[in-house]
N, C-alpha and C positions, 0 to 999 in steps of 0.2 A: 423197599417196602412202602405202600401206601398204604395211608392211617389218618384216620381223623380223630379227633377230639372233639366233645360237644358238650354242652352246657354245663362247662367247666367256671372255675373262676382261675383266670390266668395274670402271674407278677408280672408285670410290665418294670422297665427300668424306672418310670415316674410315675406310675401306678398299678394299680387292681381292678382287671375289669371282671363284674362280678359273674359276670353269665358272657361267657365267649366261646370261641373255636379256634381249634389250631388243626390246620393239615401237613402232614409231612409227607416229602415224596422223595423217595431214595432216602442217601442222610443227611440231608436238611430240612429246615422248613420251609414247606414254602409257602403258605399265608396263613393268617389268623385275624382277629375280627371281633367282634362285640355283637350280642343278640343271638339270633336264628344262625343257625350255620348254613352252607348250600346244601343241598343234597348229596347224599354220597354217591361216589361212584364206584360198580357194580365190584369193584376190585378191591376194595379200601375196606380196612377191619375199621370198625368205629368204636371205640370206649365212648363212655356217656355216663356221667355221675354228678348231678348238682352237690353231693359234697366234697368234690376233687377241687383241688390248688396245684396249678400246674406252674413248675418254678424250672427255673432253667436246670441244667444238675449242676448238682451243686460238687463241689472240688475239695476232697480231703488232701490238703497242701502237706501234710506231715505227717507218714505212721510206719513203725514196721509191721511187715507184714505176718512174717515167723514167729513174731512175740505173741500170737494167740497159745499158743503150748506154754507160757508165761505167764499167764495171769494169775492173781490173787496173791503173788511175793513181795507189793511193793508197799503196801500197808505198815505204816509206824517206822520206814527206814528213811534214809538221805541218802541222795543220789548215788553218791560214790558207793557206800556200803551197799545198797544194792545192786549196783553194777558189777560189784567183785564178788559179792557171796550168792548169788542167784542168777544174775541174769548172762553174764561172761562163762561164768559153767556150762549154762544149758544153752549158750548159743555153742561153743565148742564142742559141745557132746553131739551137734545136729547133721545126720548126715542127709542125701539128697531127698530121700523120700519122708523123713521129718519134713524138708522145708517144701517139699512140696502139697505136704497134706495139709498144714498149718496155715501156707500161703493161701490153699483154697476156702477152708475156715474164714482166713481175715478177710480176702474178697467179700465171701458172703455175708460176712458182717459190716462190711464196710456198704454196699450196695443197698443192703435193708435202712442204716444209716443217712441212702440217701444218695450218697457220693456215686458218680457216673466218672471223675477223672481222680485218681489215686495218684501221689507221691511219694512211693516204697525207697525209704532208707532202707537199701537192702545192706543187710550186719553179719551176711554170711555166704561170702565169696569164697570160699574154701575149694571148690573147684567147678569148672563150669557147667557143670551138671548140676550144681547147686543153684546156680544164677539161676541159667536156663529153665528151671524147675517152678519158676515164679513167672519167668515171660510167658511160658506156653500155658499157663493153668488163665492166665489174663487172657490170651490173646483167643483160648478156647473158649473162657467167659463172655467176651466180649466189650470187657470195658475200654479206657484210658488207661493207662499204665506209664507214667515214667517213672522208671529206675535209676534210680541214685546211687549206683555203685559207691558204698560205703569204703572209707578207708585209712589208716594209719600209718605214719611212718615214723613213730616215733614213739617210745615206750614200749611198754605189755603190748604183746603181740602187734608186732610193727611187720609190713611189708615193705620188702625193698621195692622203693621208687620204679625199676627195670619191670616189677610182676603189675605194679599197679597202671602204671601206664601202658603196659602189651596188653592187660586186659581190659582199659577203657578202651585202646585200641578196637579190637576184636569185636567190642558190645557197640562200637558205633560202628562198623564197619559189616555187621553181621545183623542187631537189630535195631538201626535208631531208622524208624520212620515204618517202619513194619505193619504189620496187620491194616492194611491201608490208613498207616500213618497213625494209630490211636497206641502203638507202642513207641516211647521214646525214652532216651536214654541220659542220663545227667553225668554229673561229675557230685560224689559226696566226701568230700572231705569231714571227719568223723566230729574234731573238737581242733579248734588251733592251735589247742596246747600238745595237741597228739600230731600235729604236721609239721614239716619242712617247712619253710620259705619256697625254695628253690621244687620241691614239690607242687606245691600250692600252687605256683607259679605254671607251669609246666601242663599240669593238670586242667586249669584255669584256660590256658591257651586251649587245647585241646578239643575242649567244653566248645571253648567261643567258634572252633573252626568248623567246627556242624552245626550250629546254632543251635545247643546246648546250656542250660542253666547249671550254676554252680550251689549246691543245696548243702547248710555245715549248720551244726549246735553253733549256736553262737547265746553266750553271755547268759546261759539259762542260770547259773548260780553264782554266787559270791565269791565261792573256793577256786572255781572255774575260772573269772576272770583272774583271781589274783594269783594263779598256775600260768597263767600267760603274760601278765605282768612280770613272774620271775623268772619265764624262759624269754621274753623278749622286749621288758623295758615298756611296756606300751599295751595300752587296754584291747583288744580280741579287734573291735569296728578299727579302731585308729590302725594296728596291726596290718588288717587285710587291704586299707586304703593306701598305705606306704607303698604293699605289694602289687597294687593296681588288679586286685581281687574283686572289688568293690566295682558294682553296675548294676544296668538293670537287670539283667540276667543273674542278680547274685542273690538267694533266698536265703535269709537271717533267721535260722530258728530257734525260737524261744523268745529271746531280748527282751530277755528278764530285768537283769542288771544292765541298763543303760544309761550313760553319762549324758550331758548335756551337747559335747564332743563329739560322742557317736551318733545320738539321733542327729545333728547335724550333715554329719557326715554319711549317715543313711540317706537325708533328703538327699543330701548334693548329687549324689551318685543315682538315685532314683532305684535302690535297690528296695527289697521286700522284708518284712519280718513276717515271721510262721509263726503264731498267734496260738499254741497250747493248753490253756485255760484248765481242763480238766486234768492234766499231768502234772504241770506245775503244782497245781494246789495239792492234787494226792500228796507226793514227793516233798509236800513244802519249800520246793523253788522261788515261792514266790508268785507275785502278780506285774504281766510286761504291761506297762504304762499304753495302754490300746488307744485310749483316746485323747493322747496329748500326742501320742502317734500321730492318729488319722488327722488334728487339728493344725497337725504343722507340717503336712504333707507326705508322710513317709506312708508306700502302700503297707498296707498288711491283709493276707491273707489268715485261713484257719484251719490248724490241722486235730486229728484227734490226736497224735501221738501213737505210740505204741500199746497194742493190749497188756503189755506188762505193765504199765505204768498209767494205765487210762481209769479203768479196763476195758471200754468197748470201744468201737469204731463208730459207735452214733454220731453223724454230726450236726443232727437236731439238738442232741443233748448240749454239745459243743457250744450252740449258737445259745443256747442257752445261758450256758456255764460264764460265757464271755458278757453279755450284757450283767447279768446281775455281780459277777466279780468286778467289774471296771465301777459300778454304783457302788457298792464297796469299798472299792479303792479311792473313790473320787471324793464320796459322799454326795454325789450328785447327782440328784432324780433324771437327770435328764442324758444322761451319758450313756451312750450305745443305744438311739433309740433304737426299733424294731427294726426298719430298713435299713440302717447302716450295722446293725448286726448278724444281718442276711447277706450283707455284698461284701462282708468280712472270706464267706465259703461258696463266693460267685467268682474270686480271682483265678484266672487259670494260670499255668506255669508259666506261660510269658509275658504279661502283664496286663495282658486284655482283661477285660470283665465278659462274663456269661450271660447271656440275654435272648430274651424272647423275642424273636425277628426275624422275616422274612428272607432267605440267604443264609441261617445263621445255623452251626450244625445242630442235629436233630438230635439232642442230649437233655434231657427231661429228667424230672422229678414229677411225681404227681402223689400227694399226699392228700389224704383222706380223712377230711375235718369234721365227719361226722360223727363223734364215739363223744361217750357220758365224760371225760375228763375235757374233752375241748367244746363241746356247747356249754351255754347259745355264744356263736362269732359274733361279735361286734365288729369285730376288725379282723382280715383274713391274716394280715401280719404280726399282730399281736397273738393270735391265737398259734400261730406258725412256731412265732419266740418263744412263748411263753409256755406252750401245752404241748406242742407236740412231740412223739417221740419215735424211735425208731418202728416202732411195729402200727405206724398209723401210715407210715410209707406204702400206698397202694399198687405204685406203679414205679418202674426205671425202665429208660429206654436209652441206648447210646448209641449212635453212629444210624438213627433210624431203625435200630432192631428193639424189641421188647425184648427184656432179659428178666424183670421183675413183674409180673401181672397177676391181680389180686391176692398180692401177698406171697403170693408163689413163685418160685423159681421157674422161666421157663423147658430148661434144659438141661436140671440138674435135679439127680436125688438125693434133697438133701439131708434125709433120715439116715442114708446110708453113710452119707459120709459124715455126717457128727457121729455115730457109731464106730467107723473106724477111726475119726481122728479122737478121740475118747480115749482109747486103747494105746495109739501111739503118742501122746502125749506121757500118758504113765510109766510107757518103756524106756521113753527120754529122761525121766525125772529120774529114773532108776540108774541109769548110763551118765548120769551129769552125779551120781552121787547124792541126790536131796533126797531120794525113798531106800528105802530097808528094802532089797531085791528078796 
């Protein structure tokens, strides 16, 4: 696709130019610029909007996708309790075309939100019709996608190690690098206290031999670590470091509860924490130490979480949630300014940062700063942090294609399908036992 962009205001990595251009051609970019733009050429669609903010897209590091048929259960509970009386029913009760109507739901909420590359804890491998049901609805969409095949081998519903590895097999062998490359495939190990060693391990390799990331809850609560504490002598980071788990390739979600020990030992290894802000808080998790994080080296990314526990997929909102929770937590005016609270949901799944540049893939956000809650801008990243939210998202484009333009879905109706996922949602809640059938 050729596309221009014009009298935009575009994030640069060290700044905001207020009035620019960006041209894309196929899916990259390939220049951009400050002032007048060239002229178009006779081929190229032009968007043109002096209140657009064109941000690289931005990366929801953490959420399930399924858990849109879940929402509004997690209000006034603790983790566990809603994991066993809500959310472990109705993921059981889910068969293919639950996850795959719900999957499209979360897409659509996740892309309004913003996010152009997703990180789907997928919680419902049940057979692979089910996976698949998530890959093809993305791959139809057109975003990022990587799948974290979720998993246990230990406790309530535990798979034996043979099912779990034949089918990270199959999913790297079948879709890691697919839809020219924007589907990929992970290793998720579910909770440490729910794995093997020798799993972990196993898996872990696996991961590493397609150059795959390894994506686990790690240390979101108190109960949590101290369930791994009594299965294994050793706090969840210390744990997975013994195991040679720990890298850059290893994404820590949550790292709620972290010791002095494990952020250490997060720097050392250069792995990632997945930064939840809005779930933690719902669920009262807690608040992950963000900016004693960033201040000592350890990256962290941002995810929304799941819509059962969020409840959306905004990750305007997110970016949000995270600055003024870290001031909060800190007491400190100055903690999480605006741009480090932006390049929190700029980390992609391999450790690189997202950015606007010439070469760089053509994966956009462009948000729309003109509405009665975000004027007048003093500052386009202040207004970004602080005002904006999911339905100011004007535009998303990924891989060079528009998927999102003015507001609208290119390719999808999406009246029709919140009408049918409405209905099946209900039928689920009735099949999981929470409704009077």
């Amino acid at each position: 696709m050729a596309l221009l962009i014009r009298n935009a205001a575009l994030l640069l990595p060290d700044r905001v130019i207020a009035r620019g251009w960006l041209r894309v051609r196929g899916r990259f970019i390939a220049a951009l610029g400050e002032g007048d733009a060239p002229p178009p050429d006779p081929e190229e669609i032009v968007l043109e909007s002096r209140a657009l903010l064109v941000l690289p897209g931005l990366v929801n590091a953490h959420t399930h996708l399924e858990q849109t048929f879940m929402r509004g259960y997690a209000g006034g509970k603790p983790l566990l309790v809603w994991l066993q009386r809500y959310i472990w029913k109705l993921q059981a009760a889910m068969d293919a075309e639950d996850v795959r109507l719900a999957t499209w739901l979360g897409l659509l909420d996740a892309v309004r939100g913003g996010a152009t590359t997703i990180i789907d804890h997928h919680k419902v491998p049940f057979s692979r019709q089910h996976t698949e049901s998530v890959l093809k609805a993305a791959t139809q969409l057109g975003v990022r996608l990587v799948l974290a095949r979720a998993w246990a081998d230990v406790g309530t519903g535990a798979e034996s190690p043979t099912v779990i590895l034949d089918d990270l097999r199959w999913l790297f062998a079948e879709w890691h690098g697919a839809a020219e490359g924007r589907i990929q495939i992970a290793n998720g190990p579910l909770a440490p206290w729910r794995c093997s060693a020798e799993t972990l391990q196993r898996t872990t390799a696996l991961a590493r031999a397609h150059g795959a990331i390894t994506h686990c809850h790690m240390n979101e609560t108190q109960h949590e670590v101290a369930l791994t504490l009594r299965a294994t002598g050793l706090r969840p980071v210390a744990w997975f470091a013994r195991l040679g788990v720990l890298g850059h390739d290893f994404h820590a979600v949550h790292g709620v509860w972290l010791d002095d020990e494990e952020i250490a030992l997060l720097r050392r290894h250069s792995a990632q924490v997945t930064h939840c802000p809005a779930a933690n808080a719902t669920l009262a998790s807690g608040i992950a130490p963000v900016a004693r994080l960033l201040r000592e080296g350890v990256r962290v990314g941002l995810g929304s979480d799941g819509p059962a526990s969020n409840d959306t997929q905004d990750l305007l909102e997110s970016i949000r949630w995270a600055a003024y929770l870290q001031r909060a937590h800190t007491l400190d005016p100055e903690a999480l300014p605006p741009r480090e609270a932006v390049r929190l949901a700029l980390q992609r799944p391999d450790g690189s940062e997202a950015a606007l540049r010439p070469g760089a893939p053509a994966d956009l956000t462009l948000v729309d700063l003109q509405r009665a809650h975000i004027q007048p801008v003093h500052d386009p990243l202040a207004a970004l942090v602080y005002c904006a939210r999911n339905s100011d998202v004007w535009g998303v484009i990924v891989d060079g294609r528009v998927i999102l333009r003015a507001g609208r879905f290119v390719d999808v109706d999406e009246d029709a399908l919140l009408a049918e996922c409405r209905a099946r949602a209900q039928h689920l809640a009735r099949r999981a036992g929470l409704l009077d059938s």
